[in-house]
C-alpha positions in Angstrom: 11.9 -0.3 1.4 8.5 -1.9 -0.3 5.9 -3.5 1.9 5.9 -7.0 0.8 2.7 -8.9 0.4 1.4 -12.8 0.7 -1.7 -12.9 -1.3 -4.0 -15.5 0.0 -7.7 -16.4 -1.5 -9.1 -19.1 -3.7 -10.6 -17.1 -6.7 -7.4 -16.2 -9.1 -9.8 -13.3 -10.0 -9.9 -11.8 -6.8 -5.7 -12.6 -6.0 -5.6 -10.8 -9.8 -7.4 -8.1 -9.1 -5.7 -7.1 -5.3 -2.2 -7.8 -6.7 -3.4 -5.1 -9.1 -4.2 -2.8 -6.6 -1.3 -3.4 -4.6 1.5 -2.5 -7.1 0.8 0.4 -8.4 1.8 1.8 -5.3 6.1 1.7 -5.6 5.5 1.1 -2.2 4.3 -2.5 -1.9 5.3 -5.6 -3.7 3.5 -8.5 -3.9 5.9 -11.3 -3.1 3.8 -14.5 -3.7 0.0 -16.1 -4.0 -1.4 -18.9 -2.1 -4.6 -20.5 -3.1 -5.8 -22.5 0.0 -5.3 -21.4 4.0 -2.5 -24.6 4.2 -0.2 -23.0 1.3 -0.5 -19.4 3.4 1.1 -21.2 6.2 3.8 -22.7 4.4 4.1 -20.0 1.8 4.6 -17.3 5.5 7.5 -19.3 6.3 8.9 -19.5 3.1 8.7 -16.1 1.9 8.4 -14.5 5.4 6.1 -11.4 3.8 5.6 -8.1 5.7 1.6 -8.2 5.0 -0.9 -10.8 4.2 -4.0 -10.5 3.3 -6.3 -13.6 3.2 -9.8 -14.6 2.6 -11.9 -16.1 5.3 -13.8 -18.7 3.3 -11.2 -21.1 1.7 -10.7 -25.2 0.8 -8.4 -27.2 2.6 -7.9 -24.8 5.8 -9.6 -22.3 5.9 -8.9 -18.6 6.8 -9.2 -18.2 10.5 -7.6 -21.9 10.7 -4.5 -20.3 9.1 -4.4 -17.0 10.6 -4.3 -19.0 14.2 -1.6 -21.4 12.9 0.6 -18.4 11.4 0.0 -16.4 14.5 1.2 -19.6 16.6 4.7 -20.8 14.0 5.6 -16.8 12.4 3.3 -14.0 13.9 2.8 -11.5 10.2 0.1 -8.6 10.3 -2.2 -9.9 8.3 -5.0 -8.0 6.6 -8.4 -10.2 6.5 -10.9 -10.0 3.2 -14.7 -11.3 4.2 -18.0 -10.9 2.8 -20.9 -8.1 4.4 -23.0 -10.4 5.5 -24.1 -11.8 9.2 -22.1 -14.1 8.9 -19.0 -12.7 7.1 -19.1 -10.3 10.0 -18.9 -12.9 12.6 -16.3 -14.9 10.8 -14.4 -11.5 10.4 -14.5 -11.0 14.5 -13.1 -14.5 15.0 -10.5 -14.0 12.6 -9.2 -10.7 14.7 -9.4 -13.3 17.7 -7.4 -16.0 16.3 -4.6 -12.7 15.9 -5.3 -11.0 12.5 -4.5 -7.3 13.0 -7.6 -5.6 10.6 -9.8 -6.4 8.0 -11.8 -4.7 5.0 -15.1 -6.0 3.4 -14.3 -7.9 -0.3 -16.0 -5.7 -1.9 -13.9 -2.9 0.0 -15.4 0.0 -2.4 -18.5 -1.0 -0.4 -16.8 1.3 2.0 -15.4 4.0 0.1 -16.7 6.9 -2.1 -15.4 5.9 -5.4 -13.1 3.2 -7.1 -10.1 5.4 -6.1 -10.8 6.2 -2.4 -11.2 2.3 -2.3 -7.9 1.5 -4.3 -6.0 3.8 -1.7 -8.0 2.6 1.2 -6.5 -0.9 0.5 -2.8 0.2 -0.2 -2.4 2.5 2.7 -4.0 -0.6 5.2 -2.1 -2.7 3.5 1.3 0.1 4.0 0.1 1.0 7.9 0.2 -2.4 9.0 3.3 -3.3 7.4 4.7 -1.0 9.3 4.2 -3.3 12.3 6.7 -5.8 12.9 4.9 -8.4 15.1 6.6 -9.2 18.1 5.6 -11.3 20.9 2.0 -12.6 21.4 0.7 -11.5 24.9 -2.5 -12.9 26.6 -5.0 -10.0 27.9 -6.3 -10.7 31.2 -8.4 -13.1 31.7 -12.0 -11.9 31.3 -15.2 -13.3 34.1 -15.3 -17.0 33.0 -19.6 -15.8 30.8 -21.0 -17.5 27.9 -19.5 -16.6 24.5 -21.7 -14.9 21.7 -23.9 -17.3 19.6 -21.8 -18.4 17.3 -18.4 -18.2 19.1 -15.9 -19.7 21.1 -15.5 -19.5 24.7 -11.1 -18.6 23.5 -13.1 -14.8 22.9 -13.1 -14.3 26.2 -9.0 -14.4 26.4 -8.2 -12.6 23.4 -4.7 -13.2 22.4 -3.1 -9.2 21.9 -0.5 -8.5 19.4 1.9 -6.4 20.9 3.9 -4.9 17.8 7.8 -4.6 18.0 8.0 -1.9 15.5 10.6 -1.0 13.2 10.9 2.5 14.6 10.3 5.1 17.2 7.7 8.0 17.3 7.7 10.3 20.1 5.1 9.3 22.6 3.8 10.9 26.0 5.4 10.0 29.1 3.7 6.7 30.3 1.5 7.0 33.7 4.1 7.2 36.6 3.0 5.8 39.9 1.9 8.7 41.3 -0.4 9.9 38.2 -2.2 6.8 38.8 -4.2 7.7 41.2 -7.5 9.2 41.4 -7.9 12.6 40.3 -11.1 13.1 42.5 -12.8 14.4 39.6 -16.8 13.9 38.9 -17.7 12.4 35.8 -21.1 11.1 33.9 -20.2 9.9 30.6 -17.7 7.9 29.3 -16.5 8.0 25.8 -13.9 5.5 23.8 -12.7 5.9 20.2 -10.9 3.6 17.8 -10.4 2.2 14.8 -7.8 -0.6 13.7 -7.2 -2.9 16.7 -10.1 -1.5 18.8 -12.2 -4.6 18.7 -9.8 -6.2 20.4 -9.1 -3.5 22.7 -12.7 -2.6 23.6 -13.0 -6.6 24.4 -10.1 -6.1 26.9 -11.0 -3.2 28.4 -15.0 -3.4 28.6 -14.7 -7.5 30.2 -13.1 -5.6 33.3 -15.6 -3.5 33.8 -18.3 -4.3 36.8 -22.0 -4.1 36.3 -22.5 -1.5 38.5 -20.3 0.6 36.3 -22.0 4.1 37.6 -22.0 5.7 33.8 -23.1 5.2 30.0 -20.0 4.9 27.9 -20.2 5.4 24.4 -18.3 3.1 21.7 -17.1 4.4 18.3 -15.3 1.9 16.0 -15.0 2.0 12.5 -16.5 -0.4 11.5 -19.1 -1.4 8.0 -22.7 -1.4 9.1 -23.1 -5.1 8.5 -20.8 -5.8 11.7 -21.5 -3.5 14.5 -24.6 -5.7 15.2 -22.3 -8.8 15.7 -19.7 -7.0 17.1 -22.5 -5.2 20.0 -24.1 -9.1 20.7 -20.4 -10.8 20.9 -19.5 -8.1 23.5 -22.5 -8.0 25.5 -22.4 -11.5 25.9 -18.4 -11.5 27.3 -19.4 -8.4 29.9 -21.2 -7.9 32.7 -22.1 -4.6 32.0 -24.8 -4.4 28.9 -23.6 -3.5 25.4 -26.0 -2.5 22.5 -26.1 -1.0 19.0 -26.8 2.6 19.8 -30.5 3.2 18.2 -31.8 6.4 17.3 -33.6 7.8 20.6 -31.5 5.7 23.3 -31.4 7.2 26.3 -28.2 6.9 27.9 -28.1 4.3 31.3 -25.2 3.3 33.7 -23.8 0.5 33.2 -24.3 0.2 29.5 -22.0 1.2 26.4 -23.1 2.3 23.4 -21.8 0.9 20.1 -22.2 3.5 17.1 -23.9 2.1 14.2 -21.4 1.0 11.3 -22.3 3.8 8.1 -23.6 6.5 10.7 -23.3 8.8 13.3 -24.2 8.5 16.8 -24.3 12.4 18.7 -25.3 13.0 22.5 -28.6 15.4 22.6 -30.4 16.8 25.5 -29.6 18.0 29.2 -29.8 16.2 32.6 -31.2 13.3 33.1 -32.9 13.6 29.4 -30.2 12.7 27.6 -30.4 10.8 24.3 -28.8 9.5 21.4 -29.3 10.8 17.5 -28.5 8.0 15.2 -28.8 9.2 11.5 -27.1 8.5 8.0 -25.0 11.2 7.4 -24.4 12.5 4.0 -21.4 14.9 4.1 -19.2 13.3 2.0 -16.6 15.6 3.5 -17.0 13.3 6.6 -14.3 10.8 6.2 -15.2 8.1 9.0 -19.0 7.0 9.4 -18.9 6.8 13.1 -16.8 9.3 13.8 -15.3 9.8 16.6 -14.9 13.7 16.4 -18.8 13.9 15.8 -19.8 12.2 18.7 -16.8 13.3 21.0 -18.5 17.0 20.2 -21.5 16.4 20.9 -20.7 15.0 24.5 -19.1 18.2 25.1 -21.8 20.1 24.4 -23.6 17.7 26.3 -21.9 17.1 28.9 -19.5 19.8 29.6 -16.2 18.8 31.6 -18.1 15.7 32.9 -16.4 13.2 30.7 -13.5 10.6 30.4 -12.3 10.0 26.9 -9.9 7.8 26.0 -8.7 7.2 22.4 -7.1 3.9 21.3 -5.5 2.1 18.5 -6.4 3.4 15.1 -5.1 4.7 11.6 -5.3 8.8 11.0 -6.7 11.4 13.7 -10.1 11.1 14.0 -11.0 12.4 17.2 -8.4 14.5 17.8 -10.6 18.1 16.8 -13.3 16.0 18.9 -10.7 15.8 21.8 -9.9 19.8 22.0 -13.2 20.2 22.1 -13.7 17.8 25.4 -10.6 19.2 26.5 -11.8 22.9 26.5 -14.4 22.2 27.8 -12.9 20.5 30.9 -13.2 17.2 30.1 -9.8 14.7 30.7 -8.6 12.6 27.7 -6.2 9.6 28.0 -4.7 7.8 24.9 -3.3 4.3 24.8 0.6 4.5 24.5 2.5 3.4 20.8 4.0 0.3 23.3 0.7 -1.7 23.4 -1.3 -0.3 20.0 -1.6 -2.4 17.2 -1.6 1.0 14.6 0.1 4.2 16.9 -2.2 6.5 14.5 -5.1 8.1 16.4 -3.8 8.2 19.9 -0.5 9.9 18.6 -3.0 12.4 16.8 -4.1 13.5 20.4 -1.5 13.6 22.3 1.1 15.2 19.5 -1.5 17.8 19.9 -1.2 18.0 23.8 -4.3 16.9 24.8 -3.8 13.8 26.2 -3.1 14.3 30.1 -1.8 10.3 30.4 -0.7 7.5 27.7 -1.8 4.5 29.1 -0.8 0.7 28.4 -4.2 -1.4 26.9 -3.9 -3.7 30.1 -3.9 -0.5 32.3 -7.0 1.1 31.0 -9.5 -0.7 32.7 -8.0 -0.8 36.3 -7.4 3.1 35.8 -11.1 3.8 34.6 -12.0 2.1 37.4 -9.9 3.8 39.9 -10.7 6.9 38.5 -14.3 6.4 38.3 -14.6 5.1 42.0 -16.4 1.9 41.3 -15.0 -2.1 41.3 
């Protein structure tokens, strides 16, 4: 059965051109248009589409206006369109607050290798997340009442989650029981999170838990364009106690403070002891699908680092990291993945633990309690 698609944005170019794209995959149809964020909401309850996708910047209401009323009258996985700028990016992030489940730059070959690679990047976003069929919306725990990043609203700090009721079943690991919960009584000294659609969300959750005296550096890899990390690292250092920054070429690594991989490069641990630093370059393999990757930088902690690490992979399309997990995992290290229950895509932590390298599948809410457990700190 075809994906079917709300098209939402105020330039009949642009609605032109991603209808376009769209259908020539048999496997999507675009259903409708709507020119303005109030016709979206109506146009949703009408037409009740799998997808939409919808432009940030729009007359009458505007994007993240709509995307908080739909969310609110008939929660739809909706696929967000914004410009690379400062701004755009920061719009973008409070768009996935008000509920929307991913987003791509509008010009999304901006991101891609060539007009095709971009053409299939939006139809298999646009097929993933139609997969999804939005359930009910569930509040994350509430983070430390801390001022919101310039530019955003205090609601950051209580993300609303979508918890997807999906359509069908995939084989998952067997969730935590109460006795796996406890401490292992293993040492560790690095900390290392991957994820892609859904993670900023996810990280938000799991990184406002955290206590300042978290005793390790943890390292953040989201896919993200290069234009947004910045915004992304500021809006979560502002909600956490511990620090957050945009990794820079030559950080060395601290307790207490995570690591965001630069959008468009790779981040990679170097060094031994208490020397240890980041390499932050441009990478020009175009064999290299994801720019962060999280298999890059998960083998370079366990070269690094040896056993010594907790990685955890969470929501996200495809497998990156899972050829960065087996490494870790021969080299000692433990590896969790979210379960399917609470991801928003059931892509990259199914990669890992399909491949039996995931010793637990944890729930998003669950993470942070069991890192700290497991860590010994809060």
């Amino acid at each position: 059965m075809a994906v079917k698609v709300l098209v939402v944005d105020d330039s009949s170019f642009f609605r032109r051109r991603v209808s376009e794209i769209l259908e020539q995959d048999s496997g999507i149809e675009v259903i409708g248009f709507a020119v303005n964020g109030r016709e979206a909401v109506d146009k949703t309850a009408q037409l009740r589409p799998d997808v939409i996708t919808m432009d940030v910047e729009m007359p009458v209401l505007d994007g993240i206006s709509a995307v908080k009323e739909i969310m609110a009258s008939n929660p739809t996985p909706i696929l967000m369109f914004s410009s690379l700028t400062r701004a755009g990016a920061s719009a973008t992030l409070d768009a996935l607050d008000a509920g929307a489940m991913d987003f791509l730059p509008k010009k999304f070959e901006d991101i891609a290798r060539n007009n095709d690679d971009a053409i299939k990047l939006l139809q298999n976003k646009v097929k993933e997340i139609g997969r999804q069929r939005i359930g009910r919306i569930t509040r994350a725990p509430a983070a430390p009442s801390l001022k919101p990043a310039p530019g955003t609203s205090e609601r950051f700090a209580n993300k609303p989650i979508v918890q997807p009721d999906r359509s069908f079943k995939i084989a998952s690991p067997t969730p935590s029981s109460s006795a796996s919960t406890r401490a292992s009584g293993k040492q560790y000294q690095l900390v290392a999170i991957g994820t892609s659609t859904g993670g900023p969300v996810a990280l938000q959750t799991i990184l406002t838990q955290l206590p300042a005296n978290f005793p390790h550096p943890i390292l953040l890899i989201q896919h993200m364009p290069a234009a947004f990390t910045p915004a992304f690292a500021t809006r979560l250092d502002s909600l956490c106690k511990i620090k957050v920054k945009e990794a820079q070429q030559g950080d060395r690594l601290q307790p207490g403070c995570a690591y965001l991989a630069p959008g468009g490069q790779q981040m990679m641990v170097e060094g031994r002891g208490s020397n240890r630093t980041l390499r932050v370059f441009e990478d020009k393999n175009e064999r290299v699908s994801y720019k962060p990757s999280v298999d890059i930088t998960f083998a370079s902690a366990a070269k690094a680092y040896q056993g010594d690490v907790l990685a955890v992979i969470l929501t996200g399309m495809g497998a990156d990291g899972r050829d960065g997990a087996r490494m870790l995992k021969q080299s000692g290290a433990t590896i969790w993945a979210q379960d399917e229950k609470s991801c928003v895509v059931y892509g990259m932590p199914q990669a890992v633990a399909s491949a039996g390298l995931a010793s637990e599948s944890i729930g998003l809410h669950d993470v942070a309690a069991r890192l700290k457990r497991e860590i010994g700190c809060g």
